[in-house]
PDB file of N, CA, C and O in Angstrom, chain B, residues numbered from 101:
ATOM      1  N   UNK B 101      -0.105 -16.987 -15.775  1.00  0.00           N
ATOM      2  CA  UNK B 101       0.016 -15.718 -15.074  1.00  0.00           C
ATOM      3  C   UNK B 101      -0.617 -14.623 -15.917  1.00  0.00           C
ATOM      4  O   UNK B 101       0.191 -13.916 -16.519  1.00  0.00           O
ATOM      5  N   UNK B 102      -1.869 -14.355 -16.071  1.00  0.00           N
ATOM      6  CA  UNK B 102      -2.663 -13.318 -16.762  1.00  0.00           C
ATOM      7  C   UNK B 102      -2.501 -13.494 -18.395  1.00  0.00           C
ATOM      8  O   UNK B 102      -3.133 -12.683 -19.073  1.00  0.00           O
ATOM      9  N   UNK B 103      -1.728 -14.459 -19.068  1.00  0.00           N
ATOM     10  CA  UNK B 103      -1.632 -14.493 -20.322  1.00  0.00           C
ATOM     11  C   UNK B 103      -0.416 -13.756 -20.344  1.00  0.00           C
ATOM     12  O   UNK B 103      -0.103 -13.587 -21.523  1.00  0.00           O
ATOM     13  N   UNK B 104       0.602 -13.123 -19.393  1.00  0.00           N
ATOM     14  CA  UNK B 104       1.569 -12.383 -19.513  1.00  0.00           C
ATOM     15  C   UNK B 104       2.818 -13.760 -20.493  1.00  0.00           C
ATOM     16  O   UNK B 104       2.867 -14.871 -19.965  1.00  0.00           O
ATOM     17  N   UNK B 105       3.424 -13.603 -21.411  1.00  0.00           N
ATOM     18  CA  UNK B 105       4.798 -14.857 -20.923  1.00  0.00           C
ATOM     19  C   UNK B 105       5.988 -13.637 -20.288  1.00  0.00           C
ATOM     20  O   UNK B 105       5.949 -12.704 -19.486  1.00  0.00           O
ATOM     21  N   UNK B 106       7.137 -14.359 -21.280  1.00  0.00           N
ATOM     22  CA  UNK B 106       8.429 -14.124 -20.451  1.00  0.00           C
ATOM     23  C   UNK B 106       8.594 -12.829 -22.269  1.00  0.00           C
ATOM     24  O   UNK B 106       8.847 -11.650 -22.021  1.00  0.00           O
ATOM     25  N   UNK B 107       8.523 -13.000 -22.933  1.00  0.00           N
ATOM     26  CA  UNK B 107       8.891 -11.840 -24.087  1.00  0.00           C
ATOM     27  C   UNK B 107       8.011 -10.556 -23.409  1.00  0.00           C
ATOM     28  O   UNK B 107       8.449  -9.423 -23.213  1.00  0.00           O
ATOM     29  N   UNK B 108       6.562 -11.082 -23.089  1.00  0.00           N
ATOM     30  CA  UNK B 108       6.155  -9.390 -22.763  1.00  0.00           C
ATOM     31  C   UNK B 108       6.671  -8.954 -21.119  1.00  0.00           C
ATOM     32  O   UNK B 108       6.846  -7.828 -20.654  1.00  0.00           O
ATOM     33  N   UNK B 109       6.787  -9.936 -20.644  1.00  0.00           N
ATOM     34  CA  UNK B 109       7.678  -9.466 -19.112  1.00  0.00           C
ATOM     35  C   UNK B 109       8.869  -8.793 -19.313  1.00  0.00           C
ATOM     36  O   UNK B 109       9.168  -7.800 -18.649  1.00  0.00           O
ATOM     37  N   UNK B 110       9.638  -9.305 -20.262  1.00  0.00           N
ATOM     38  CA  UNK B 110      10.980  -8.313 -20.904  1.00  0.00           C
ATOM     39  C   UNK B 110      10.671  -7.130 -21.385  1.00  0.00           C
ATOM     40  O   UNK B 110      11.334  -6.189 -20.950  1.00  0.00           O
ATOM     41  N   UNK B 111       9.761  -6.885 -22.247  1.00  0.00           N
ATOM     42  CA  UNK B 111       9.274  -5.248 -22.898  1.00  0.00           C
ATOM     43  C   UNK B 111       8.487  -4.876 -21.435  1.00  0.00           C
ATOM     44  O   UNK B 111       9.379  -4.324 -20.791  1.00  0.00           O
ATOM     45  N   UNK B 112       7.773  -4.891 -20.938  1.00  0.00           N
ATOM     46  CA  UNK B 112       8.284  -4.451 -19.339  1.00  0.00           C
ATOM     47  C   UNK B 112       8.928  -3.695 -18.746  1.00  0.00           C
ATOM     48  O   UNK B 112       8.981  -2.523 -18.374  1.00  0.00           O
ATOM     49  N   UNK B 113       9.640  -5.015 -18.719  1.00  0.00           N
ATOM     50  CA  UNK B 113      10.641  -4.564 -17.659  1.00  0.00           C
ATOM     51  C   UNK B 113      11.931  -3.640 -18.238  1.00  0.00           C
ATOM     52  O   UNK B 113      12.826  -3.044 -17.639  1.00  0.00           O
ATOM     53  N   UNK B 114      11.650  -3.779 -19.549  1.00  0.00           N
ATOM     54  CA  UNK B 114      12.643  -2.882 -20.278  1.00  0.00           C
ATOM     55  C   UNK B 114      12.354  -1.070 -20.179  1.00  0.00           C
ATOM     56  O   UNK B 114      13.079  -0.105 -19.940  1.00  0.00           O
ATOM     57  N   UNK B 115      10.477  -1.308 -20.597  1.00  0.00           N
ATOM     58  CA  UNK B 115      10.043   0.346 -20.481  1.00  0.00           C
ATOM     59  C   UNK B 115      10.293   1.146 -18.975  1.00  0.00           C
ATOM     60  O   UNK B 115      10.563   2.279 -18.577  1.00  0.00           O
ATOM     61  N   UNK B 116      10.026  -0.178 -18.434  1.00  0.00           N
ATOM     62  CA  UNK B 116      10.738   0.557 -16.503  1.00  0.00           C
ATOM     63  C   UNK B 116      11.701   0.890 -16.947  1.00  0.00           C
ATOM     64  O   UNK B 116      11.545   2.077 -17.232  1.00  0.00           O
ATOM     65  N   UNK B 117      12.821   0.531 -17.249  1.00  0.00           N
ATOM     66  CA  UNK B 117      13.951   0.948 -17.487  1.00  0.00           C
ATOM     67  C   UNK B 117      14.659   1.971 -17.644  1.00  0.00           C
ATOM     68  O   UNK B 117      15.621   2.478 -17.068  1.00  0.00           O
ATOM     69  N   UNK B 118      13.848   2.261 -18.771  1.00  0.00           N
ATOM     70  CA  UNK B 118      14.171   3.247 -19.920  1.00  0.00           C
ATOM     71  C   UNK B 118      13.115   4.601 -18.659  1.00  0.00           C
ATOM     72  O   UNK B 118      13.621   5.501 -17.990  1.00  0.00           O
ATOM     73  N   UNK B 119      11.807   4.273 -18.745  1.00  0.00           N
ATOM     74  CA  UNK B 119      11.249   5.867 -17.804  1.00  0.00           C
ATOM     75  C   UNK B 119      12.099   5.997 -16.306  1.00  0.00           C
ATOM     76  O   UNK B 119      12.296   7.149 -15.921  1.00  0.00           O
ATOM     77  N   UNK B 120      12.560   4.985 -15.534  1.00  0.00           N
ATOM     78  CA  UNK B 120      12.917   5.568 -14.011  1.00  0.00           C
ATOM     79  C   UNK B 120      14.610   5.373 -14.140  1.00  0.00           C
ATOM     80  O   UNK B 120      15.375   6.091 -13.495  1.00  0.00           O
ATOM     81  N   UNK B 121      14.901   4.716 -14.705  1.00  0.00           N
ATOM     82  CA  UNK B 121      16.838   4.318 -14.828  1.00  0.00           C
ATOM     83  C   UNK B 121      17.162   3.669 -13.607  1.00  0.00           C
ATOM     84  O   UNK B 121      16.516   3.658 -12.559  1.00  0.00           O
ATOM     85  N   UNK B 122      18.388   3.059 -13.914  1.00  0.00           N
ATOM     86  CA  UNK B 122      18.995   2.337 -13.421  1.00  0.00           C
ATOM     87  C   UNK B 122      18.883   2.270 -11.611  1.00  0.00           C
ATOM     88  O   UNK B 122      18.617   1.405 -10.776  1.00  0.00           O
ATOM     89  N   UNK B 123      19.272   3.773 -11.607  1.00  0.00           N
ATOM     90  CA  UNK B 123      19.182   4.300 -10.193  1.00  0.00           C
ATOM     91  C   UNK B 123      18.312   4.272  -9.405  1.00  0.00           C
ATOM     92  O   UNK B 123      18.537   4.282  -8.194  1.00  0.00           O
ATOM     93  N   UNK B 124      16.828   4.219 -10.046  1.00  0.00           N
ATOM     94  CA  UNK B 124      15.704   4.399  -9.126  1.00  0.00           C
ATOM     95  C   UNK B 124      15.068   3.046  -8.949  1.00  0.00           C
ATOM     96  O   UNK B 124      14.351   2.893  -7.960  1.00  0.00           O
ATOM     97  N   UNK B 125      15.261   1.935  -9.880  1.00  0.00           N
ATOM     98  CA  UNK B 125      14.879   0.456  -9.596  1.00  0.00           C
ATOM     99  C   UNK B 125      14.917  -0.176  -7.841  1.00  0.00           C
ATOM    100  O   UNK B 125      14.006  -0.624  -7.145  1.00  0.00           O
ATOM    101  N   UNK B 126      15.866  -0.042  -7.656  1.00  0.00           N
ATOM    102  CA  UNK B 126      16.008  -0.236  -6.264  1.00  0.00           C
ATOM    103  C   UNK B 126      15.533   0.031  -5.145  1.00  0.00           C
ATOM    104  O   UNK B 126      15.566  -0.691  -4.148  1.00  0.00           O
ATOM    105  N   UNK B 127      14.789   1.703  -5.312  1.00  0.00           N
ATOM    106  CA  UNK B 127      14.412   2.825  -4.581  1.00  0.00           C
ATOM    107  C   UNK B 127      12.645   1.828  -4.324  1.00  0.00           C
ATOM    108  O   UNK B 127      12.005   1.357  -3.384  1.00  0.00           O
ATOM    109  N   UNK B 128      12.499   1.973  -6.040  1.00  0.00           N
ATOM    110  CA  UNK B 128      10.997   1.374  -6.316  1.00  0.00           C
ATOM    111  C   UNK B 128      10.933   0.100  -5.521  1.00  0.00           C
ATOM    112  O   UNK B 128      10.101  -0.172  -4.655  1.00  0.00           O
ATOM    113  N   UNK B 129      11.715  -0.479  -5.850  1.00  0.00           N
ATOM    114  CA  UNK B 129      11.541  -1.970  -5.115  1.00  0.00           C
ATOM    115  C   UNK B 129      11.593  -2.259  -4.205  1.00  0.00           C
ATOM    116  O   UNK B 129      10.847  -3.162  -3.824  1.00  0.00           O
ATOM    117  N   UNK B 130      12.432  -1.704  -3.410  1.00  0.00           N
ATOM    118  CA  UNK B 130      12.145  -1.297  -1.754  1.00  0.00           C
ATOM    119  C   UNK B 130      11.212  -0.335  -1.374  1.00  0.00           C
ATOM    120  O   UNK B 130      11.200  -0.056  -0.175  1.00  0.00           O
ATOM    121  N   UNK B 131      10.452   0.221  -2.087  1.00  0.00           N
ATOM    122  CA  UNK B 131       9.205   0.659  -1.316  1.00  0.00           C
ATOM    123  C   UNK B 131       7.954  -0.555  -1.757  1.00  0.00           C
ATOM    124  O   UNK B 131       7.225  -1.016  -0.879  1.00  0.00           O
ATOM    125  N   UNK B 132       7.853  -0.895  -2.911  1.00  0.00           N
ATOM    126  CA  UNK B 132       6.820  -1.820  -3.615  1.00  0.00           C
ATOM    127  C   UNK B 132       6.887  -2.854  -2.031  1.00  0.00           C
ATOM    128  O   UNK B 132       5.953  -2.929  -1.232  1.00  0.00           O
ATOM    129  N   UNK B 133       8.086  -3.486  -1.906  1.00  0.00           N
ATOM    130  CA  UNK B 133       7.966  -4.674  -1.050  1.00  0.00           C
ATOM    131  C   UNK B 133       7.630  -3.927   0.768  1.00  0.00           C
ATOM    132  O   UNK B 133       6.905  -4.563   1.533  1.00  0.00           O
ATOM    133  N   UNK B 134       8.121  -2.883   1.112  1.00  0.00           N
ATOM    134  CA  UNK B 134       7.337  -2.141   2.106  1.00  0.00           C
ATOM    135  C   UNK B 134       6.394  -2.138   2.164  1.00  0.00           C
ATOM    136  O   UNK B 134       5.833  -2.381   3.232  1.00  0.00           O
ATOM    137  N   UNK B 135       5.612  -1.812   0.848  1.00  0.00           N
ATOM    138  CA  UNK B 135       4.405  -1.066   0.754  1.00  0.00           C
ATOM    139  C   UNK B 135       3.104  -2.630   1.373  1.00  0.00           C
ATOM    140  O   UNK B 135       2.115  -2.653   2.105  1.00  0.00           O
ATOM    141  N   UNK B 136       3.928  -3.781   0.499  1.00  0.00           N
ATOM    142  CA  UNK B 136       3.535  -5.329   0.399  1.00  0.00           C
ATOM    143  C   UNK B 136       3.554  -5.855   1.869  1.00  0.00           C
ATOM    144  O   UNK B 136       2.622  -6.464   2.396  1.00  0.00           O
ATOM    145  N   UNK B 137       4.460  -5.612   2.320  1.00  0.00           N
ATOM    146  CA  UNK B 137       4.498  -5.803   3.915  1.00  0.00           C
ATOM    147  C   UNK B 137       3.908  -5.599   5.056  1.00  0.00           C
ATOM    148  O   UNK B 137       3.817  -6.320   6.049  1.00  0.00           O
ATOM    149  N   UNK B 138       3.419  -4.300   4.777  1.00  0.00           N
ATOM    150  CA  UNK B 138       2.428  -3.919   5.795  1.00  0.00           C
ATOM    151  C   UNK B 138       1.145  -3.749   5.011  1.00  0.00           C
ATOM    152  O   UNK B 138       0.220  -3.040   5.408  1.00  0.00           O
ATOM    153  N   UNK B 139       1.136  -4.267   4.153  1.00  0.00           N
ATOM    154  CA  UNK B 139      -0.577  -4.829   3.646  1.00  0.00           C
ATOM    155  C   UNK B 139      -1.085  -6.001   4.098  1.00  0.00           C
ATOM    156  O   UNK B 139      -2.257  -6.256   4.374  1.00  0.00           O
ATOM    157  N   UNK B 140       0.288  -7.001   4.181  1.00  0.00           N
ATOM    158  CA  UNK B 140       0.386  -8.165   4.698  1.00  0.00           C
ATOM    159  C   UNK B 140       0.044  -7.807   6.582  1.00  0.00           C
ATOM    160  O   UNK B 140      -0.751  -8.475   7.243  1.00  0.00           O
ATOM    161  N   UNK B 141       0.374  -7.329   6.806  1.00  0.00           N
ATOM    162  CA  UNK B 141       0.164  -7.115   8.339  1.00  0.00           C
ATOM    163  C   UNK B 141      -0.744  -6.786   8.858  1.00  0.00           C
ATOM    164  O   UNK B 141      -1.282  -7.169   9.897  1.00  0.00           O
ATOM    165  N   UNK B 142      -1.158  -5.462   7.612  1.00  0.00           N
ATOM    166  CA  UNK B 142      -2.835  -5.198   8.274  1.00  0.00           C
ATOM    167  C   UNK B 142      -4.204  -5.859   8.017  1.00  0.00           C
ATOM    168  O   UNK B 142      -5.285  -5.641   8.564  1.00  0.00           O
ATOM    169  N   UNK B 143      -3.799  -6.916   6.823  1.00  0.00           N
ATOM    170  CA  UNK B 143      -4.530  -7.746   6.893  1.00  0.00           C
ATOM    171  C   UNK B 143      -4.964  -8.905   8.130  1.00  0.00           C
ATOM    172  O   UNK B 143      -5.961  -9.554   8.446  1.00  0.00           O
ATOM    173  N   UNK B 144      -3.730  -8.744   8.540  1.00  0.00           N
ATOM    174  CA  UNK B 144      -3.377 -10.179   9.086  1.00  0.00           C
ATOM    175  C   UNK B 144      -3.561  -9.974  10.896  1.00  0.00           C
ATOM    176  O   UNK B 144      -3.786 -10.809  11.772  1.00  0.00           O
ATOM    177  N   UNK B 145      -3.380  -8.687  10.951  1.00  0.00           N
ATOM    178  CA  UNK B 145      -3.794  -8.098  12.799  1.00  0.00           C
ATOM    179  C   UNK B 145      -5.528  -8.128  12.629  1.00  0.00           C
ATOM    180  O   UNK B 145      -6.310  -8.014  11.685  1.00  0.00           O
ATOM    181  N   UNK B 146      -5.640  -8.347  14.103  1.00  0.00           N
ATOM    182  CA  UNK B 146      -7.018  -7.989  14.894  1.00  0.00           C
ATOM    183  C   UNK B 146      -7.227  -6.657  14.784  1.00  0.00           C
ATOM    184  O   UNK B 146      -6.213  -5.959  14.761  1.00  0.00           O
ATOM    185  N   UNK B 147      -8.367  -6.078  14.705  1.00  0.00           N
ATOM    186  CA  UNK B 147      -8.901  -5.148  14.254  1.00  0.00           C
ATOM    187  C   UNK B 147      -8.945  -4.588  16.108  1.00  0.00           C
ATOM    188  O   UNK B 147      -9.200  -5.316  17.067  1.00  0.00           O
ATOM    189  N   UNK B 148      -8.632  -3.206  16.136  1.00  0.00           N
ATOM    190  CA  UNK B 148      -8.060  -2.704  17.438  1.00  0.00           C
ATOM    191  C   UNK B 148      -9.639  -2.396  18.140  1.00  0.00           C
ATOM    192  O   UNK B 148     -10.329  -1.914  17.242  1.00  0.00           O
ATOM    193  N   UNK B 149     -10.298  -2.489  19.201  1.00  0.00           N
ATOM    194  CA  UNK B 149     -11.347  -1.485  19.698  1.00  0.00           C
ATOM    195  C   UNK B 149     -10.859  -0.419  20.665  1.00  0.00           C
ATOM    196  O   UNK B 149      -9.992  -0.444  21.538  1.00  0.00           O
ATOM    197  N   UNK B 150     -11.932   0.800  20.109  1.00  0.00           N
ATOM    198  CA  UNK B 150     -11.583   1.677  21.086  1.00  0.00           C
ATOM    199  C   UNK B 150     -12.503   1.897  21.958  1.00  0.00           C
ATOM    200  O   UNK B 150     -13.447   2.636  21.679  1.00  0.00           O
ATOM    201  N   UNK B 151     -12.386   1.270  23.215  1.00  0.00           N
ATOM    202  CA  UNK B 151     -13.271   1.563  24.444  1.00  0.00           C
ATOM    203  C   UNK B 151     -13.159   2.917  25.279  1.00  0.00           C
ATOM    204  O   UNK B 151     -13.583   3.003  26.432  1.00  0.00           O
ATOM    205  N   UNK B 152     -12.651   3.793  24.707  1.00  0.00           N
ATOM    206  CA  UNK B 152     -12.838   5.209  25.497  1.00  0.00           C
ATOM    207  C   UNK B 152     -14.110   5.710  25.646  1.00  0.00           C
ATOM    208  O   UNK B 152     -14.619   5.599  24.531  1.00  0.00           O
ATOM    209  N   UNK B 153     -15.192   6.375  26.672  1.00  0.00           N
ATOM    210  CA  UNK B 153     -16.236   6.735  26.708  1.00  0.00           C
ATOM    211  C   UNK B 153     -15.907   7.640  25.708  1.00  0.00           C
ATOM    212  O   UNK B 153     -14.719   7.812  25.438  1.00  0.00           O
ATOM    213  N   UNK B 154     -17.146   8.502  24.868  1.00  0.00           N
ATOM    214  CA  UNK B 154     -17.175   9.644  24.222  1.00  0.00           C
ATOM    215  C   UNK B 154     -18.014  10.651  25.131  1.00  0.00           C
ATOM    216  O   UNK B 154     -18.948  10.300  25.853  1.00  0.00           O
ATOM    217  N   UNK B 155     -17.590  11.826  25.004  1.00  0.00           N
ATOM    218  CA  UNK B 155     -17.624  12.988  25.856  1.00  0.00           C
ATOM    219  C   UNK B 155     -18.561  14.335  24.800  1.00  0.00           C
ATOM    220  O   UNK B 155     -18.240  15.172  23.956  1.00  0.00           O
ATOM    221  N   UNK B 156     -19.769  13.906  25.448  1.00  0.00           N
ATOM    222  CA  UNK B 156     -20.437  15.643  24.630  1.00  0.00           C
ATOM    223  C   UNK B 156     -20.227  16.253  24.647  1.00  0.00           C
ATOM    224  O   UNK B 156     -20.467  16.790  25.728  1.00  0.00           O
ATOM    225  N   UNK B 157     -19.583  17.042  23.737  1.00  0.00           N
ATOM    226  CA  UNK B 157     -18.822  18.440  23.813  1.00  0.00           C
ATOM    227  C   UNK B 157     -20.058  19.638  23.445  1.00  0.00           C
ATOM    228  O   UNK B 157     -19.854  20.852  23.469  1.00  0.00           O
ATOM    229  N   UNK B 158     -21.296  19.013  23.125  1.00  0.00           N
ATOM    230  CA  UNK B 158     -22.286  20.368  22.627  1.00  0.00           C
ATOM    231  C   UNK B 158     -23.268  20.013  23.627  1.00  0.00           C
ATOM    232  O   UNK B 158     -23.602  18.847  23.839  1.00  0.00           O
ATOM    233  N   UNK B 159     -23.874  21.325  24.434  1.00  0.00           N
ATOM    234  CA  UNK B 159     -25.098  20.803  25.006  1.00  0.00           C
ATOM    235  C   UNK B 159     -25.849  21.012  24.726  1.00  0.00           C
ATOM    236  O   UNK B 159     -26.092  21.954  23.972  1.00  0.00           O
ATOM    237  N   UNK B 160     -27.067  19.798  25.450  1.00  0.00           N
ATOM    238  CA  UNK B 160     -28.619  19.195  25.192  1.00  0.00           C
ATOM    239  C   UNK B 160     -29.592  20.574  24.328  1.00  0.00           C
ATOM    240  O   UNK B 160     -29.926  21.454  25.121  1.00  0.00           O
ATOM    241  N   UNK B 161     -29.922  20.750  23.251  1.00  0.00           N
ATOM    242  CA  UNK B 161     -30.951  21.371  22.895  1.00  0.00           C
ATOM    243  C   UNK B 161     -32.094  21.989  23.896  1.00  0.00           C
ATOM    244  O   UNK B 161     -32.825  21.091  24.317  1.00  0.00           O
ATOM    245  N   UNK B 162     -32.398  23.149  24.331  1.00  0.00           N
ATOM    246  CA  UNK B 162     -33.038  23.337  24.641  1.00  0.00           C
ATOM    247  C   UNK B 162     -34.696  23.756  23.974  1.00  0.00           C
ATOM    248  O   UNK B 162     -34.760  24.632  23.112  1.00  0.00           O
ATOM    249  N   UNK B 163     -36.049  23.009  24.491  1.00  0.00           N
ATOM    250  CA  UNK B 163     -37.159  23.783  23.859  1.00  0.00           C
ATOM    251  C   UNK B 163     -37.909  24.785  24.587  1.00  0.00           C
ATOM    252  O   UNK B 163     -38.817  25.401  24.031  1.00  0.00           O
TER     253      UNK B 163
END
């Protein structure tokens, strides 16, 4: 896994710790896996078309 082991996954997960606290781990992690979710989705949908005519809103140049 990137040359990471399990000692530098602990200093890590320790400096999270220590900058957001206890309280906000949870907050983070439920958005991280949100965030993961619908990356997963928009990967994974058909790409939408939009068949609406487009409408010239400026008119034709005159010479």
């Amino acid at each position: 896994m990137f040359g990471i082991g399990i000692p530098e996954l602990l200093i890590i997960l320790v400096i999270i710790l220590v900058i957001f606290g206890a309280n906000k781990l949870p907050e983070i992690g439920a958005g991280m896996g949100k965030a993961i979710k619908n990356f997963k989705r928009a990967t994974n949908e058909p790409e939408e078309i939009d068949v609406t005519p487009k409408k010239d809103d400026e008119p034709a140049e005159k010479k």
